[in-house]
BAFI-384432 format. One record per atom (N, C-alpha, C): x, y, z; residue number from 1. Coordinates in pm, 1 decimal, padded with zeros to 6 digits, m for minus. Atoms other than C-alpha are relative to their C-alpha. Layout:
u  v  w  palo
X  Y  Z  NUM
...
***
This chain:
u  v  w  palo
00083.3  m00083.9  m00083.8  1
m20818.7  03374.6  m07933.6  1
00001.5  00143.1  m00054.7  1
00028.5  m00122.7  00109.5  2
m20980.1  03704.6  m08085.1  2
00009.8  00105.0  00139.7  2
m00038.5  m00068.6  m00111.5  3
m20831.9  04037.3  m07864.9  3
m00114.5  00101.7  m00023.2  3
00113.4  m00094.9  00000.8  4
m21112.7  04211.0  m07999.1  4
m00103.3  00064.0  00087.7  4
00123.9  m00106.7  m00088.0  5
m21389.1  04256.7  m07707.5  5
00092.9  00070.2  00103.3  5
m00077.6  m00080.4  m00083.6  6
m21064.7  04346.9  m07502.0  6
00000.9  00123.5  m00081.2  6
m00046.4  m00089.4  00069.1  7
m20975.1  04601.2  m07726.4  7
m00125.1  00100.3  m00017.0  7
00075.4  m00103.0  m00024.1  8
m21325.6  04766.0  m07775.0  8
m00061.2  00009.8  00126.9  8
00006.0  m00019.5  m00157.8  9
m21371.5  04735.2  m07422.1  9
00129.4  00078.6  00070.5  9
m00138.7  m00107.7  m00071.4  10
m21038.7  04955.3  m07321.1  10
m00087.3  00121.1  m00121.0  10
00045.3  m00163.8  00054.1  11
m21175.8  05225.7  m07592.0  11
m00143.1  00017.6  00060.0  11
00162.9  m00097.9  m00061.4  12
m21561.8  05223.8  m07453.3  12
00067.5  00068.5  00128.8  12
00023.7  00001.5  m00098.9  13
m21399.5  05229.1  m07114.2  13
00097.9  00158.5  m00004.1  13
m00058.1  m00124.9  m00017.7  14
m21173.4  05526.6  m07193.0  14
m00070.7  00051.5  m00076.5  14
00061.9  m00077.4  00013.5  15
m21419.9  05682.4  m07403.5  15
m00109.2  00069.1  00132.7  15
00113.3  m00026.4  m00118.1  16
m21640.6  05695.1  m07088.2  16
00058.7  00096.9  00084.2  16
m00053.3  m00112.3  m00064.0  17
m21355.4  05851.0  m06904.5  17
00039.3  00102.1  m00010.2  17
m00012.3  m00067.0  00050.4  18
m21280.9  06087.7  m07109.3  18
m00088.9  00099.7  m00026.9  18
00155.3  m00055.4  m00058.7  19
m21645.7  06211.4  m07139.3  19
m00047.3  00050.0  00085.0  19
00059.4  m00052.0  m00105.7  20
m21687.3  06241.8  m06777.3  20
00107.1  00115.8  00031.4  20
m00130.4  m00113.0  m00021.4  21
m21313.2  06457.8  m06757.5  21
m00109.7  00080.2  m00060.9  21
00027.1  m00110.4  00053.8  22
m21469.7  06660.3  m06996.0  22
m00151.6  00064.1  00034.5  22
00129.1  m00029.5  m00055.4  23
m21839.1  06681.1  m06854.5  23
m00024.8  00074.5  00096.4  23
00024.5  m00036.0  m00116.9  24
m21790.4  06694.9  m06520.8  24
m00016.4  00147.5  00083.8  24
m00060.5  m00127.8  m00038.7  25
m21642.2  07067.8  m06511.5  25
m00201.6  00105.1  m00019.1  25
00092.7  m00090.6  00029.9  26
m21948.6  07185.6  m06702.7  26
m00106.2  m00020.1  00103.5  26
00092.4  00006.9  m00092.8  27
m22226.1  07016.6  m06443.0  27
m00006.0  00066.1  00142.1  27
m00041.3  m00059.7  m00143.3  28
m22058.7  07112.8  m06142.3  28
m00015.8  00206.2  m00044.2  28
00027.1  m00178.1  m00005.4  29
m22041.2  07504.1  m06292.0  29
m00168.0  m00018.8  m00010.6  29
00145.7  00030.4  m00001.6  30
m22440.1  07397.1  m06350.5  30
m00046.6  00061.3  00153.8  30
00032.0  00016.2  m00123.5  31
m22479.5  07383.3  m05995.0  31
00035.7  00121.4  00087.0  31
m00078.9  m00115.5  m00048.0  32
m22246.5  07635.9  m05900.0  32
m00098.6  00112.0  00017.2  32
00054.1  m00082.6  00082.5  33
m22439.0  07862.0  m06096.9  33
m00154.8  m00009.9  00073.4  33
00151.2  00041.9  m00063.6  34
m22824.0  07724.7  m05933.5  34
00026.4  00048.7  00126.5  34
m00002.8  m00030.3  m00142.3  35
m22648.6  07792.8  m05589.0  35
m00009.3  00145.3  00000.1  35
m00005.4  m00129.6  m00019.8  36
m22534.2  08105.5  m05623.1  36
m00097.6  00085.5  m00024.2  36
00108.2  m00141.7  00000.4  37
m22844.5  08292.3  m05761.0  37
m00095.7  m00047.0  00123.6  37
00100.9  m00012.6  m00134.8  38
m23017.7  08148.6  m05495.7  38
00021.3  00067.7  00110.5  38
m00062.9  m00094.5  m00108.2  39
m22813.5  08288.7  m05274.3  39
m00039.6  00150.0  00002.5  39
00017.5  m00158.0  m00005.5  40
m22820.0  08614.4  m05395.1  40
m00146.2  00025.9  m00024.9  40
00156.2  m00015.9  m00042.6  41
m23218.1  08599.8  m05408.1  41
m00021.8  m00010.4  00169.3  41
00034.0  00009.0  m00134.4  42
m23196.6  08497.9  m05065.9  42
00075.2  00121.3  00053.2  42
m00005.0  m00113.9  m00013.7  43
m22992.6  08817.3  m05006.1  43
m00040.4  00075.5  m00030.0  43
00063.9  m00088.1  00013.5  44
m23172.0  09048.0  m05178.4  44
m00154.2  00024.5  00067.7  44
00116.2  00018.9  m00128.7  45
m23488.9  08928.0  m04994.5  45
00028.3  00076.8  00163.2  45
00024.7  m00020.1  m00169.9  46
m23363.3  08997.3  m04656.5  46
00022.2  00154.8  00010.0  46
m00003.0  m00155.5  00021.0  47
m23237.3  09384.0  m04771.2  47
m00129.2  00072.0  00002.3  47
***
């Protein structure tokens, strides 16, 4: 029995997680970043 599709199946599956560790930080500041100027448009509006 060949351990092979186990074996590139544990590296896709930690390449995937590894990817999203490292992704995730940047999307979420994405967002961060979309909220906040809205915000501060929506404050400078009401001044």
């Amino acid at each position: 029995m060949s351990h092979t599709p186990f074996i590139l199946g544990s590296y896709l599956v930690g390449t995937v997680v590894l990817l999203w560790a490292a992704l995730a930080p940047v999307i979420n500041k994405r967002g961060l970043l979309r909220q906040l100027k809205a915000r501060q448009a929506r404050m400078e509006k009401t001044q």
